[in-house]
C-alpha positions as CSV (number, residue, x, y, z in Angstrom):
1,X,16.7,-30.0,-48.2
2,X,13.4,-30.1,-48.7
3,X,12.5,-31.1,-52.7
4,X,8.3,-31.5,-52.5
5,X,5.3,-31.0,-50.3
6,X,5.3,-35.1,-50.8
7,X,8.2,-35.1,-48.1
8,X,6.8,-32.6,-45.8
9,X,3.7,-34.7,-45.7
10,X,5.5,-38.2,-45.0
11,X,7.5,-36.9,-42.1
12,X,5.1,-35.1,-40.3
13,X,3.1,-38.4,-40.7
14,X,6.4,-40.6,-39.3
15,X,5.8,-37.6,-36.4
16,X,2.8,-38.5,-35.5
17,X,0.3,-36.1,-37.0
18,X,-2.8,-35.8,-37.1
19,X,-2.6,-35.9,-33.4
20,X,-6.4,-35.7,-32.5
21,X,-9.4,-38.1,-33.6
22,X,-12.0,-35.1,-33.8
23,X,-13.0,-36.0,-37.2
24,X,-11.6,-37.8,-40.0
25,X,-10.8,-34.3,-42.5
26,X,-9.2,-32.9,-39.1
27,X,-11.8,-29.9,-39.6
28,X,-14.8,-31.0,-36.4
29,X,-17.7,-31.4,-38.1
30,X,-16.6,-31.4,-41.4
31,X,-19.0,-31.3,-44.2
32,X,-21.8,-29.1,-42.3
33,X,-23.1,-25.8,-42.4
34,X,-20.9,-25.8,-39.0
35,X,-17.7,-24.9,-41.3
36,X,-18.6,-22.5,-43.2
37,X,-19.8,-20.4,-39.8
38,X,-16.6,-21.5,-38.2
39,X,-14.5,-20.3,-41.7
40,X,-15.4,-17.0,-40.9
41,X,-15.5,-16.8,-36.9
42,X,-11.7,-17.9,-37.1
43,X,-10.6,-15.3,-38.7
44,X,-8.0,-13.2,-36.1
45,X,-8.4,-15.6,-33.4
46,X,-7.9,-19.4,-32.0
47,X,-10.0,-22.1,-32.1
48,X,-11.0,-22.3,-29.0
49,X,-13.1,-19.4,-28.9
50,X,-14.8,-20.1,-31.8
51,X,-15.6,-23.1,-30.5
52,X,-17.6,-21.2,-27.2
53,X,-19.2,-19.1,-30.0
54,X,-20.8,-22.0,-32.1
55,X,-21.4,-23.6,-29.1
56,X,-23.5,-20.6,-27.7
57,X,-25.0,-20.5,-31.4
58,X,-26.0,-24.1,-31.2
59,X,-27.5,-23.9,-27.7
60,X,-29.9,-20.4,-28.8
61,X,-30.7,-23.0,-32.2
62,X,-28.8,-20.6,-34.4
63,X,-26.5,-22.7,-35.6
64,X,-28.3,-23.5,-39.4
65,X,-28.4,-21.6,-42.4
66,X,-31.8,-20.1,-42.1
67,X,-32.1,-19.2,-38.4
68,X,-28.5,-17.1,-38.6
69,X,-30.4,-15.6,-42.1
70,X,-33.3,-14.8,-40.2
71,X,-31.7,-13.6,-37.1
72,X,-30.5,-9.9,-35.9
73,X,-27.3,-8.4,-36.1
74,X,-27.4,-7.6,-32.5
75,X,-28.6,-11.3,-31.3
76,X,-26.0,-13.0,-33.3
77,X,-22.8,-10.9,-32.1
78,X,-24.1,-11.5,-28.3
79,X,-23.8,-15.1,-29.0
80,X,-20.3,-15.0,-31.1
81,X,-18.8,-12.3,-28.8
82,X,-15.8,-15.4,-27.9
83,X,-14.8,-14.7,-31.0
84,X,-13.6,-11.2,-30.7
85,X,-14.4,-8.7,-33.9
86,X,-17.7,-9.6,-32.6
87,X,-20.3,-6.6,-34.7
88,X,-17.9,-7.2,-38.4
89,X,-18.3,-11.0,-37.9
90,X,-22.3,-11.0,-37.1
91,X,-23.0,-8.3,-39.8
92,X,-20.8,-10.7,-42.4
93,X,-21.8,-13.5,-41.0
94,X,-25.8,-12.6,-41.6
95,X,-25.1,-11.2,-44.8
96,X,-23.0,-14.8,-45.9
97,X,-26.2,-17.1,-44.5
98,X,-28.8,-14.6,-46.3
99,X,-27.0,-14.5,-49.6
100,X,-26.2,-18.6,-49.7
101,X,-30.4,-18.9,-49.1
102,X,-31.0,-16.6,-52.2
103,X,-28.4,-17.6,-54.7
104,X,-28.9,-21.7,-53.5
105,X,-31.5,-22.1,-51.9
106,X,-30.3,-24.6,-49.2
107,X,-27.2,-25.2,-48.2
108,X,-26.9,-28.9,-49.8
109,X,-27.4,-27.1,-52.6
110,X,-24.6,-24.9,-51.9
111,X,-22.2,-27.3,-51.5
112,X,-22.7,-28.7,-54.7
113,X,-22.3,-25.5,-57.0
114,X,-20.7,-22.8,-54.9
115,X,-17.0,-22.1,-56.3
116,X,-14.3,-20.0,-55.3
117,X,-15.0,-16.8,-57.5
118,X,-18.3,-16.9,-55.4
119,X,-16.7,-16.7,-51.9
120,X,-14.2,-14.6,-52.7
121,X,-17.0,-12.2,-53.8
122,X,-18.4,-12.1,-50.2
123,X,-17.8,-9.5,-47.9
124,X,-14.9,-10.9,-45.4
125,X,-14.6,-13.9,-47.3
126,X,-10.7,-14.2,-48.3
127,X,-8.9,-17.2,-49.9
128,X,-8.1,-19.1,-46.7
129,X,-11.9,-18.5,-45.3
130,X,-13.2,-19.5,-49.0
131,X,-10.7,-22.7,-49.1
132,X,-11.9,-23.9,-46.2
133,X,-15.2,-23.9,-47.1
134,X,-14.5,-25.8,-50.1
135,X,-12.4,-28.3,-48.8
136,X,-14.0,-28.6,-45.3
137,X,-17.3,-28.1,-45.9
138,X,-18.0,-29.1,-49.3
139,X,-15.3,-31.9,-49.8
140,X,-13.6,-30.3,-52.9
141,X,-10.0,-31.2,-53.5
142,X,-8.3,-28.3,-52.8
143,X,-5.5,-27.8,-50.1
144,X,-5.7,-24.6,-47.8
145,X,-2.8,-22.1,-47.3
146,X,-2.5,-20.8,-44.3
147,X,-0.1,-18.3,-42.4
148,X,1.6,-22.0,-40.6
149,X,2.3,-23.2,-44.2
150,X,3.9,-20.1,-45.6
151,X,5.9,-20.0,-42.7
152,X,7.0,-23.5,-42.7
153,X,8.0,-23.4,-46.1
154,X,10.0,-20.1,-46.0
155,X,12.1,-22.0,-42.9
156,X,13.0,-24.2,-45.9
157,X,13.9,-21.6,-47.9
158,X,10.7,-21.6,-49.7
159,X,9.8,-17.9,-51.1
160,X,6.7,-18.0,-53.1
161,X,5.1,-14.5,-54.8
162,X,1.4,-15.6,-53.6
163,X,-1.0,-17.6,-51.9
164,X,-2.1,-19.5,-55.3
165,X,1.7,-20.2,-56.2
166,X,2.2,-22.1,-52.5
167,X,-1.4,-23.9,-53.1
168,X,-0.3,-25.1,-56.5
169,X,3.2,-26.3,-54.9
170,X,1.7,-28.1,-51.9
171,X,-0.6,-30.0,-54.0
172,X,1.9,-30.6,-57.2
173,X,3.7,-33.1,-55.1
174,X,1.1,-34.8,-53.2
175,X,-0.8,-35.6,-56.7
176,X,3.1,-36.4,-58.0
177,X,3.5,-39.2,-55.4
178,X,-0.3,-39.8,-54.1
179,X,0.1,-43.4,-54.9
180,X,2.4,-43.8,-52.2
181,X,0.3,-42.2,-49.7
182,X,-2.5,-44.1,-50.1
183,X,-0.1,-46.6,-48.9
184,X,0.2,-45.2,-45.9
185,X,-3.2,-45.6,-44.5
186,X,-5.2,-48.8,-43.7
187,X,-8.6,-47.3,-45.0
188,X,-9.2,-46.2,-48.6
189,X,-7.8,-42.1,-48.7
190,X,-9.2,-39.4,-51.7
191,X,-6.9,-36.9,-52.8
192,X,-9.6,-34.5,-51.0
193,X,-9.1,-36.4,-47.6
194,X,-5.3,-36.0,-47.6
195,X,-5.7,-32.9,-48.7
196,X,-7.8,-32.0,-45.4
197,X,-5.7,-34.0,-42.9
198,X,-2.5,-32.3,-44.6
199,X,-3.2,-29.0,-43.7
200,X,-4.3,-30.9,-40.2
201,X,-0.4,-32.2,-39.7
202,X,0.7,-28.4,-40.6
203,X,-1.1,-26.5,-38.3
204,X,-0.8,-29.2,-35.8
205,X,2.8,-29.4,-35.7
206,X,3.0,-25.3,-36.2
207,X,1.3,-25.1,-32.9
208,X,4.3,-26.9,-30.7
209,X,7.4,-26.0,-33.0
210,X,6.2,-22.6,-34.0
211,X,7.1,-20.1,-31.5
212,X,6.9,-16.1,-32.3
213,X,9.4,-15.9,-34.9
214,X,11.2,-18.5,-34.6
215,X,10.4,-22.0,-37.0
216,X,12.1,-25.2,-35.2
217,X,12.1,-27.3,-38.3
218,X,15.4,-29.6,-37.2
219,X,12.7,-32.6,-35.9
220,X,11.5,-32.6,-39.5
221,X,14.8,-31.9,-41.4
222,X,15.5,-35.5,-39.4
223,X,13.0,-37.5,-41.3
224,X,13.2,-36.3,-44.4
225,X,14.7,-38.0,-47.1
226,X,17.6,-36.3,-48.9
């Protein structure tokens, strides 16, 4: 049985996960204005099309707070249309850049005072999108819940009444043991990194043992102690 999101964490490290080298907070790019248009592009759809849509963003020079600000609608869904939801995600996405320049001023800026009762006050901004943005693109300690996490924990037998109850249960037991985890790397780790590259290992593993409905959970259950 599963007792702590500590356990979780050191098995799907004795798995192998992270898997990829993209960036140190799993997240590409992490800790630029790149994350904060990729928090919202993501949003009902994989990776790899947001990916062709920041890429077409970056190759028009788009790809910065003040060009999407100053840009159309109509220019920026052309160039995001990988995405899928292409006209929501341009209007919201226009809307997100132009109210960061007036409230911040820049995005440094942004990073360094925005909080979660702010994004969550921006149209299409949720508590997954805003989390992301803290943690990814503004290094804050927080760990993001997503749809994998929920999933893997109810295959535990994990039932939790809301986002912020799983949040404060995933992190509860990495603060409880973090001492130990530091232990685990070579290089110096903040509670913000393992944070990052925790949600990393989820989604990671989610993506070859999660399949439709069904959870296989029995290659974790295997290295965890009881």
């Amino acid at each position: 049985m599963l007792q702590n999101s500590y356990e979780l964490f050191s098995a799907l490290k004795q798995m192998g996960y992270m898997q990829t080298n993209r960036d140190l907070l799993w997240w590409p790019n992490s800790n630029t204005f790149e994350v904060v248009v990729g928090a919202l592009l993501t949003q009902q759809t994989n990776w790899e099309r947001v990916e062709e849509s920041l890429k077409n963003l970056k190759t028009d020079d788009l790809l910065t707070l003040q060009a999407l600000s100053a840009a159309s609608t109509q220019e920026i869904a052309d160039l995001i249309k990988p995405s899928g939801f292409y006209n929501t995600k341009a209007h919201r996405l226009k809307l997100l850049c132009t109210n960061i320049l007036n409230e911040f001023g820049s995005f440094e800026l942004f990073q360094k005072h925005v909080d979660r009762k702010w994004l969550l006050s921006q149209k299409g901004i949720g508590m997954e999108s805003a989390d992301s943005i803290l943690c990814y693109g503004c290094s804050r300690e927080i760990f993001v819940v997503d749809s994998y996490t929920n999933r893997l924990l109810g295959a535990f037998g994990y039932e939790f009444e809301n986002y912020m109850q799983i949040q404060e249960w995933m992190q509860e037991g990495i603060e409880a043991n973090f001492d130990k985890i530091t232990k685990m790397y070579d290089i110096p780790v903040t509670l913000h990194t393992v944070y990052a590259r925790f949600h990393g290992k989820i989604v990671e593993f989610a993506k070859e043992y999660i399949r439709g409905k069904e959870v296989d959970i029995s290659t974790l259950n295997k290295r965890i102690r009881v």
